[in-house]
C-alpha positions in Angstrom: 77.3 97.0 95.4 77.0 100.0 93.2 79.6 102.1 93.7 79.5 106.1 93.8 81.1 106.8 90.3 83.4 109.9 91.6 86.1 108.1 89.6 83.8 107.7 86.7 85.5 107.5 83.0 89.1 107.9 84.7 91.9 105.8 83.9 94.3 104.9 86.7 97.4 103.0 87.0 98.3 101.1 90.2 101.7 99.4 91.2 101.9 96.9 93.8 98.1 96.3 93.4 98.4 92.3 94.3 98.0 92.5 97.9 97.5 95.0 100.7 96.7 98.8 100.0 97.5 98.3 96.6 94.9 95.8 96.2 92.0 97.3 97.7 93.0 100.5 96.1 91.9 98.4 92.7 88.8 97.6 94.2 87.7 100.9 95.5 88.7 102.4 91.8 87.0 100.0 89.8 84.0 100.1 92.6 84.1 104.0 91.8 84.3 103.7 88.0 87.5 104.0 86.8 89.4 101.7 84.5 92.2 100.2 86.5 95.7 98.6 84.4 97.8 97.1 87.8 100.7 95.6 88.4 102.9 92.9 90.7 105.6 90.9 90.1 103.5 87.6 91.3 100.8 86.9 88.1 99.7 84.2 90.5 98.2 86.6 92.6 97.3 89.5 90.2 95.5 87.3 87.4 92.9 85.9 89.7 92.3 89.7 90.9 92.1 90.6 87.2 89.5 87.7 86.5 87.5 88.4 89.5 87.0 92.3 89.0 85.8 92.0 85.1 86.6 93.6 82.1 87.7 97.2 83.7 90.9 95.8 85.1 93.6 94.5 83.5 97.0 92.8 85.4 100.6 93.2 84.3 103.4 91.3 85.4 106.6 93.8 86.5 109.5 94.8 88.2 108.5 98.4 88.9 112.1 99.0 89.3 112.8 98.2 85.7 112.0 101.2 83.4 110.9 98.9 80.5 108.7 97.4 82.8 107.1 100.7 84.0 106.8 101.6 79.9 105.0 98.5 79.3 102.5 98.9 82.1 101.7 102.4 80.0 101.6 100.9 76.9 99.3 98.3 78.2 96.9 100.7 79.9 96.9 102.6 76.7 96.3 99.9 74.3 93.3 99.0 76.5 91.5 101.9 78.0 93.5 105.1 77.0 96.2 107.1 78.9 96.3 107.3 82.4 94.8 110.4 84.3 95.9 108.4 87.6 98.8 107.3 88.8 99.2 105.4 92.2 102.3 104.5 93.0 102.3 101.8 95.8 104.6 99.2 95.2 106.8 99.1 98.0 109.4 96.7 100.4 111.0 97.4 104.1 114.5 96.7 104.3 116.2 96.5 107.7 120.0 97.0 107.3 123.2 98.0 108.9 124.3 101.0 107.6 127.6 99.9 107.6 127.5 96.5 106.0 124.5 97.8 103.4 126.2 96.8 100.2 125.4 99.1 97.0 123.9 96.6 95.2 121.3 96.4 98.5 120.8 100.0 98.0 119.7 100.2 94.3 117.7 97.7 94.9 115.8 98.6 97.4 115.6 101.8 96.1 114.5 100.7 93.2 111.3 99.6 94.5 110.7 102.0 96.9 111.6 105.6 95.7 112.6 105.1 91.5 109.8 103.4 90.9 107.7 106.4 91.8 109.7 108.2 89.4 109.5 105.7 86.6 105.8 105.9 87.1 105.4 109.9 87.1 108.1 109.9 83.9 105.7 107.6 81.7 101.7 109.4 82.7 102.8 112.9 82.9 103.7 113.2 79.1 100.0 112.3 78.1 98.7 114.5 81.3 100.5 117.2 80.3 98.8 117.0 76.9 95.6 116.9 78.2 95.8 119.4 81.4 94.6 116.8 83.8 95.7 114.1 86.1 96.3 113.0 89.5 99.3 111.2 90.6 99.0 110.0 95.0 102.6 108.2 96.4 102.0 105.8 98.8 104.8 106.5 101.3 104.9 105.6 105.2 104.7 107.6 108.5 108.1 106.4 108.7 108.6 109.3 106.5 108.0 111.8 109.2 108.5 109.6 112.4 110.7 106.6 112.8 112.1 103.6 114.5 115.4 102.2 115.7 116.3 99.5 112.6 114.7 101.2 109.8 117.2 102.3 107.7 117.2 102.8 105.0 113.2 102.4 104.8 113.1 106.2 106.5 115.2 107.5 104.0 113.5 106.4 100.9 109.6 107.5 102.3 111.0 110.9 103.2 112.6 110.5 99.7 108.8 110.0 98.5 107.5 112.6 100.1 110.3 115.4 98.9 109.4 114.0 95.6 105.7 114.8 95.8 106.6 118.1 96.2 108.4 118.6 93.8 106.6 117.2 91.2 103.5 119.4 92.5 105.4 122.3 92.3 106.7 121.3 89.2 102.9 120.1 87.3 100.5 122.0 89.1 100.5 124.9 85.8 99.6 121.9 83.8 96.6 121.2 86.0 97.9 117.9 86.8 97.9 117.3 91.4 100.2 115.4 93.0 99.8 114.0 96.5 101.3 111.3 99.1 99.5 109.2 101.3 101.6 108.6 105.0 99.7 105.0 106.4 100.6 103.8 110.2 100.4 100.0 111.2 97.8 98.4 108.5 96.8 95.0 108.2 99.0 94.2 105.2 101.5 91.1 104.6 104.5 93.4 105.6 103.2 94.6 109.3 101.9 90.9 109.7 105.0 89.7 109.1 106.8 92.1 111.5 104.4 90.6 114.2 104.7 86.8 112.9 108.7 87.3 113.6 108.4 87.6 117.8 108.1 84.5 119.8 104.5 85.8 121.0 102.7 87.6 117.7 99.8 87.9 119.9 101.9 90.1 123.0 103.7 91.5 119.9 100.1 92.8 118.3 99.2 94.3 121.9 102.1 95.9 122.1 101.7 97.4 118.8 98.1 98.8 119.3 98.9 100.3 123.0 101.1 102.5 121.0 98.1 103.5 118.4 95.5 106.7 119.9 93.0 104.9 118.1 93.8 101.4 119.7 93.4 99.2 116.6 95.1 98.7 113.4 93.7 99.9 110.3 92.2 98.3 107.5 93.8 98.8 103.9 90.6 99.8 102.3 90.9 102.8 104.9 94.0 103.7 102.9 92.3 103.2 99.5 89.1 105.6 100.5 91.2 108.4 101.0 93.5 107.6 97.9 90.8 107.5 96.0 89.5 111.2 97.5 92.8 112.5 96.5 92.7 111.0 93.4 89.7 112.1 92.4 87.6 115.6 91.8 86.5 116.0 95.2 90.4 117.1 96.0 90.6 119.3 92.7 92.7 121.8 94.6 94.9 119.9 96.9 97.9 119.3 95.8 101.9 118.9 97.2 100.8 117.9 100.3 100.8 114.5 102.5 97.9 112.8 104.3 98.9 111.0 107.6 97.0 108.0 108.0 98.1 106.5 111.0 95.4 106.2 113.9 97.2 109.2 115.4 100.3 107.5 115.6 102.4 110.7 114.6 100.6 113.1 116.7 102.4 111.8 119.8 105.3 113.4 121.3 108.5 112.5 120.4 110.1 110.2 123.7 
């Protein structure tokens, strides 16, 4: 399928692009033109993605919580396409923990992953997009970032953490012509909400359950997510910028209670 080449000659990085959102925000980019460097800590997964999608991809192993694993992904996209003038920064886990018995060490970690990472990723494109006056950088963070559950700590704390972070980075880049935007996705059919409905003693109840609560009485796809990454991302949203996108079947427009 041809795609529509609104990302045409751009240059994008993607974190956690192995599986889920991340993945099919690859696919959409390459699909729409761009040259796409991506990366997971699982080349078992990310190779075959790499081989399958052709000569405009290319997959890095990483630990996006590792800074000299974030510079590597840059240097790699730059030795084989140029600088990026996209950033997405998906890679993400869920942690469940008492805030109490939470050690440190489970903190930076998942913080790491889920709020540094985004940093790490901003602190190694914006240099070059700064040079050039240009660029687009979209966080992946969560509804959880506006609305939450009973048991998600500290998963809340590190997508609002996302969030405050686009907007400052926005406010911050914006005179260099460079956007910066957050996506918010509801219950999507990726490994980590399967899982979460895998763990009851009836998935199937447990998926029923889960949709009852959705307006739109379904869960969403991931390349739903990607699409509107990819607006954001690209031209078409060429003055939006500091703001977040709620993707989430209408989830957060209920009432609180």
């Amino acid at each position: 399928m041809a795609g529509n080449p609104t990302l045409e000659g751009e240059i994008a990085i993607v974190t956690g692009g192995a599986r889920g959102i991340g993945r099919a925000v690859v696919e959409v980019f390459v699909d729409h033109g761009a040259s796409v460097v991506f990366c997971d800590l699982d080349p078992e997964l990310g190779q075959p993605i790499e081989q399958g999608l052709g000569p405009r991809t290319r997959f890095v192993t990483a630990d996006v919580s590792q800074e000299a694993d974030i510079a590597n992904v840059a240097d790699v996209c730059a030795s084989a396409f140029g600088p990026a003038t996209i950033l997405v920064n998906n890679a993400g886990v869920n942690a469940n923990f008492d805030a109490t018995t939470m050690t440190g060490d489970d903190w930076d970690r998942f913080m790491g992953v889920d709020l540094k990472s985004a940093w790490l990723g901003a602190k190694y494109v914006l240099p070059h997009m700064r040079e050039v006056r240009r660029g687009a950088i979209v966080n992946v963070a969560s509804m959880h970032a506006l609305a939450t559950l009973e048991g998600f700590f500290p998963y809340a704390a590190a997508k609002s953490g996302l969030v405050g972070m686009t907007r400052s980075l926005a406010l911050d880049w914006g005179p260099h012509g460079i956007r910066v935007n957050a996506v918010a996705p509801g219950y999507i059919r990726t490994r980590l909400v399967q899982d979460s409905i895998d763990r009851n003693p009836d998935p199937a109840a447990a998926e029923q359950s889960m949709v009852r609560n959705i307006p739109l009485r379904r869960i969403g796809d991931p390349v739903e997510i990607a699409n509107v990454i990819r607006f954001l991302a690209s031209d078409d949203a060429s003055y939006i910028t500091g703001t977040t996108v709620h993707i989430d079947g209408g989830v957060t427009a209920k009432r609180a209670g």
